[in-house]
TORPA-4810 file (N, C-alpha, C, O; in nm, 3 decimals):
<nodes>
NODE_1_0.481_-0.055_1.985_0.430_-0.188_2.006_0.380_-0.242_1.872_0.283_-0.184_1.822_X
NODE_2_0.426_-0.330_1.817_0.355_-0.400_1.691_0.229_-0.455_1.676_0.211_-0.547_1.756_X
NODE_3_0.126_-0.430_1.597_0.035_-0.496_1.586_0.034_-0.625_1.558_0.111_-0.682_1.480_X
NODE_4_-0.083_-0.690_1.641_-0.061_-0.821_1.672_-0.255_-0.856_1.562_-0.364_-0.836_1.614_X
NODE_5_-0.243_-0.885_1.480_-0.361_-0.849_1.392_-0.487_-0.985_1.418_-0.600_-0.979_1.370_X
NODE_6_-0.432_-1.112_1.510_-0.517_-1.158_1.539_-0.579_-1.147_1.687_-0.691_-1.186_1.720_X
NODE_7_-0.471_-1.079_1.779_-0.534_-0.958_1.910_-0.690_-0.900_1.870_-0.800_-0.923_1.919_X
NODE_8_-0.631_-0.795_1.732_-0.738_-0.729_1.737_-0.843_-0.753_1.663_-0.928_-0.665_1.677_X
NODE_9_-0.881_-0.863_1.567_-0.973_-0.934_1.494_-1.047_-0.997_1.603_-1.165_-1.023_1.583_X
NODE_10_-0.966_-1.036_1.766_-1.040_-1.126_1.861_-1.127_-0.985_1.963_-1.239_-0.989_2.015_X
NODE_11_-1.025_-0.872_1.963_-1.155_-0.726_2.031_-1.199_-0.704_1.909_-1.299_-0.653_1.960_X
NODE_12_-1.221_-0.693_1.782_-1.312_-0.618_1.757_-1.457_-0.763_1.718_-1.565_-0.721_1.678_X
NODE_13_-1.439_-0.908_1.735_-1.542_-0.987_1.746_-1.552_-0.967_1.889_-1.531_-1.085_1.914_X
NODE_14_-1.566_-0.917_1.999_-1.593_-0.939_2.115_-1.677_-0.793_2.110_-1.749_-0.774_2.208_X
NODE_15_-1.678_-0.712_2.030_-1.757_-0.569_2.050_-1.924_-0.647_1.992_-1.940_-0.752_1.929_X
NODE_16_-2.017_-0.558_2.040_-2.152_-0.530_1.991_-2.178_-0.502_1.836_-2.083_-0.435_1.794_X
NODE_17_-2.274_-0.529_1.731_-2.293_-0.574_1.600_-2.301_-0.347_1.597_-2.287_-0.277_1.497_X
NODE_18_-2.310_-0.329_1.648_-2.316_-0.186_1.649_-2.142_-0.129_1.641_-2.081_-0.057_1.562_X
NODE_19_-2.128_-0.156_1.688_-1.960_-0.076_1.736_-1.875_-0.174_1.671_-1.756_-0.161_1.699_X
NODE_20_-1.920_-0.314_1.553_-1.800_-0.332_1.458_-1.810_-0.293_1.386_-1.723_-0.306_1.300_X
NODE_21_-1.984_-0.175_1.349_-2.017_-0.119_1.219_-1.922_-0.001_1.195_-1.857_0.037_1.097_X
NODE_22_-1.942_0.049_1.338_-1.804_0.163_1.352_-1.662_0.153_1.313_-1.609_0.234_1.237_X
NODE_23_-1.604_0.060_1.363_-1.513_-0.012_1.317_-1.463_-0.017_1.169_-1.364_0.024_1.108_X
NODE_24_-1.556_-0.074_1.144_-1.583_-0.117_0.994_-1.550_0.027_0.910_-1.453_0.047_0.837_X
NODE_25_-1.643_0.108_0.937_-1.650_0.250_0.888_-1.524_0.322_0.864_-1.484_0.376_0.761_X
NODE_26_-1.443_0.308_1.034_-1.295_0.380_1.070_-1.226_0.306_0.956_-1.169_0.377_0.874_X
NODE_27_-1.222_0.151_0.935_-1.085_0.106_0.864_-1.094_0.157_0.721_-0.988_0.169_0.659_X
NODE_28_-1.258_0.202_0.639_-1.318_0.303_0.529_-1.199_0.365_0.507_-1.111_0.355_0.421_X
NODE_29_-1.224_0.471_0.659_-1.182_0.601_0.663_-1.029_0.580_0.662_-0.968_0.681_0.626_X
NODE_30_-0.960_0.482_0.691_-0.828_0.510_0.659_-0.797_0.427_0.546_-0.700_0.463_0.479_X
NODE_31_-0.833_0.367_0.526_-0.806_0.307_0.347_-0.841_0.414_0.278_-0.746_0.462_0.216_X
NODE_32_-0.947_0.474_0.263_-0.965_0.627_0.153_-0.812_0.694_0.179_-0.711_0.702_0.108_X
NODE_33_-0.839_0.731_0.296_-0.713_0.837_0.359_-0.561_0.778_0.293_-0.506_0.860_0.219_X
NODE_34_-0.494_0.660_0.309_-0.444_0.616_0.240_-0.408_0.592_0.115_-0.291_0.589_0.078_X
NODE_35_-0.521_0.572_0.032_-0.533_0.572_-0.094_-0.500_0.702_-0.140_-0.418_0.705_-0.232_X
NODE_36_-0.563_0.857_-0.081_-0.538_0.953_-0.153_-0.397_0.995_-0.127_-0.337_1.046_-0.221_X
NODE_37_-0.317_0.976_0.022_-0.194_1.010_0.037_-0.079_0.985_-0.052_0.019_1.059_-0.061_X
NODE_38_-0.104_0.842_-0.137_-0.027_0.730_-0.234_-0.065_0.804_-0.351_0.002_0.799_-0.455_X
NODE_39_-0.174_0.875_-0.339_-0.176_0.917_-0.493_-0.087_1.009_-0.492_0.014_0.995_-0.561_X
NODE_40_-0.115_1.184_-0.372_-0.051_1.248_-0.383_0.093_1.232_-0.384_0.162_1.304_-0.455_X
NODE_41_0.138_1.148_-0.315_0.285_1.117_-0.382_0.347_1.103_-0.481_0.456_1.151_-0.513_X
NODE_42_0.228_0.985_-0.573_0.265_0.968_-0.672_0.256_1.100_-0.822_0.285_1.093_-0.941_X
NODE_43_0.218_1.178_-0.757_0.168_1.298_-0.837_0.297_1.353_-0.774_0.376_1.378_-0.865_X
NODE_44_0.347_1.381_-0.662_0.448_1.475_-0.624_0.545_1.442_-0.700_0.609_1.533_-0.753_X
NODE_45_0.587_1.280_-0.729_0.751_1.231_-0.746_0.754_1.249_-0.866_0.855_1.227_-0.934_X
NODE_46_0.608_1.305_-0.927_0.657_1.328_-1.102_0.673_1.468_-1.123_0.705_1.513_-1.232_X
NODE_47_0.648_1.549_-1.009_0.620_1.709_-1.059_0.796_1.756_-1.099_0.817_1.863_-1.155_X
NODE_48_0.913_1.658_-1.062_1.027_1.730_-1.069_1.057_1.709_-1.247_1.120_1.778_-1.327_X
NODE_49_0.979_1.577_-1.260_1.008_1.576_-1.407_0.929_1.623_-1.530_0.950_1.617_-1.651_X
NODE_50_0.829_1.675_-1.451_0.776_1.771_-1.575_0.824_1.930_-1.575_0.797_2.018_-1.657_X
NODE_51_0.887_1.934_-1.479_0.951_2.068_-1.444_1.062_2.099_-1.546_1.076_2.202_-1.613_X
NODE_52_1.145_1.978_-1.542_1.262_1.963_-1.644_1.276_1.963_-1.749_1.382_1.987_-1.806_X
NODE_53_1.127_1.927_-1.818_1.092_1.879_-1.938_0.985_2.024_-1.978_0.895_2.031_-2.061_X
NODE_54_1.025_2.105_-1.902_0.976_2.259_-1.943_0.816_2.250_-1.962_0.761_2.341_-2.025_X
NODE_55_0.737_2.139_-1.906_0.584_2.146_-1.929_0.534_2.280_-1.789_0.561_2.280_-1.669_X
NODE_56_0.466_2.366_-1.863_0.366_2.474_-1.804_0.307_2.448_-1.638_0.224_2.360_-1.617_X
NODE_57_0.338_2.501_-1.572_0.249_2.443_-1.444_0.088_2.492_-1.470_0.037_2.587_-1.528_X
NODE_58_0.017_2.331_-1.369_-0.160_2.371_-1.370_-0.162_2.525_-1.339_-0.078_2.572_-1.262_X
NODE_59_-0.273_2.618_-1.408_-0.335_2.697_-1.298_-0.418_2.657_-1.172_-0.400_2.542_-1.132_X
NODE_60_-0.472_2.706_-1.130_-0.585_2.691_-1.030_-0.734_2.631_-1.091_-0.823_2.553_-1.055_X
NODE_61_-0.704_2.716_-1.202_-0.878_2.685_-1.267_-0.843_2.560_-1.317_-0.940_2.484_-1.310_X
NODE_62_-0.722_2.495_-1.376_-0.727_2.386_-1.449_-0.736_2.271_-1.357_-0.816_2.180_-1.376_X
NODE_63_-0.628_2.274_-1.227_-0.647_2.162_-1.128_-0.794_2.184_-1.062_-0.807_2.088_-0.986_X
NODE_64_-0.884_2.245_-1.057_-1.016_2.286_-0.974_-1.041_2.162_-1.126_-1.033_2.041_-1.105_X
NODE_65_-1.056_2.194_-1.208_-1.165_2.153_-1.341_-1.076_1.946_-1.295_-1.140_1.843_-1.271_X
NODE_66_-0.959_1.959_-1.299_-0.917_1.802_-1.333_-0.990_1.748_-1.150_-1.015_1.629_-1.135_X
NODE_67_-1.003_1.795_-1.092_-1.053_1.743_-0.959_-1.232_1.734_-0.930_-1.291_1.662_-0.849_X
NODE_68_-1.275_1.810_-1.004_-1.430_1.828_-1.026_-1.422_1.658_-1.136_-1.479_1.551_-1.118_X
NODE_69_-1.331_1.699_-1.238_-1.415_1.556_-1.335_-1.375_1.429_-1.265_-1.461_1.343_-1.281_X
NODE_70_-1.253_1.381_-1.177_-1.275_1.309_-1.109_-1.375_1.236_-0.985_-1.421_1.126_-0.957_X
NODE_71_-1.374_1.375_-0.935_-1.512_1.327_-0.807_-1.632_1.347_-0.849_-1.711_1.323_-0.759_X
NODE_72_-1.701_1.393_-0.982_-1.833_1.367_-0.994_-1.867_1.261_-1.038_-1.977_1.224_-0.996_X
NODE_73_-1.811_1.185_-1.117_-1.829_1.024_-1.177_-1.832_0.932_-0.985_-1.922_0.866_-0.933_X
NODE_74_-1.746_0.957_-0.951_-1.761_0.900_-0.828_-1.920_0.981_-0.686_-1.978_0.935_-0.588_X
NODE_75_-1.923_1.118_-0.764_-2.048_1.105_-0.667_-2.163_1.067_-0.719_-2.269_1.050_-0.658_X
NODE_76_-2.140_1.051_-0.840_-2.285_0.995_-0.871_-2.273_0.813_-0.851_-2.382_0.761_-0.830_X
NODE_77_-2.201_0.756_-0.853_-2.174_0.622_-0.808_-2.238_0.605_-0.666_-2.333_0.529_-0.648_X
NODE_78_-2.175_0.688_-0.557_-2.206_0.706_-0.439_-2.369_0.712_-0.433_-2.441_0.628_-0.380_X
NODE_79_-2.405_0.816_-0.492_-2.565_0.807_-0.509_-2.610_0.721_-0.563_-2.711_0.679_-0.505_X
NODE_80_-2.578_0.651_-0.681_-2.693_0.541_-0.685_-2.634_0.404_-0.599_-2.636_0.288_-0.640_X
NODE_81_-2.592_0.443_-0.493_-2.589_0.318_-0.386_-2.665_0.360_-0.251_-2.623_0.320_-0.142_X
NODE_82_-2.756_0.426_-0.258_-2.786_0.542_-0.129_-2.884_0.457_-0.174_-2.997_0.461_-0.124_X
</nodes>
C-alpha cells in the first residue's frame, strides 16, 4: 500500500502532544538508522577498489580506533545539549 503522507500528517495531528513526541522520536530513530545504512554502503562499494589497488585491510584495532574518533566528538555534542 503506498504511503499517502498527508493521511498520516492528519493521524499523527489527531494523537495527544505526548504520543507525537513519540512519533517524533521514532522518525529520529529511522533517519539515524538510515543515515548509518547509506554510509555503510557507501564504505562497502569502495572496499572492491581498494582491494585492487593492493591497499592493506583495517585490523580490528584500527577500525575500533577510526569508530571511537568518530563517536566521541559526537558524544560530547550530545552532552552539552542534555
Amino acid at each position: 500500500m503506498p504511503a499517502n503522507p498527508q493521511a498520516l500528517l492528519e493521524k499523527i495531528q489527531a494523537l495527544p502532544a505526548e504520543r507525537i513526541a513519540e512519533v517524533e522520536n521514532f522518525v529520529d530513530f529511522i533517519a539515524a538508522k538510515t543515515r548509518r545504512l547509506t554510509a555503510l554502503d557507501r564504505l562497502l562499494a569502495v572496499a572492491p577498489a581498494l582491494e585492487a589497488a593492493g591497499a592493506p585491510p583495517m585490523t580490528e584495532e584500527e577500525i575500533a580506533a577510526e569508530v571511537e574518533a568518530v563517536r566521541t566528538p559526537r558524544r560530547s555534542a550530545g552532552a552539552d545539549r542534555s
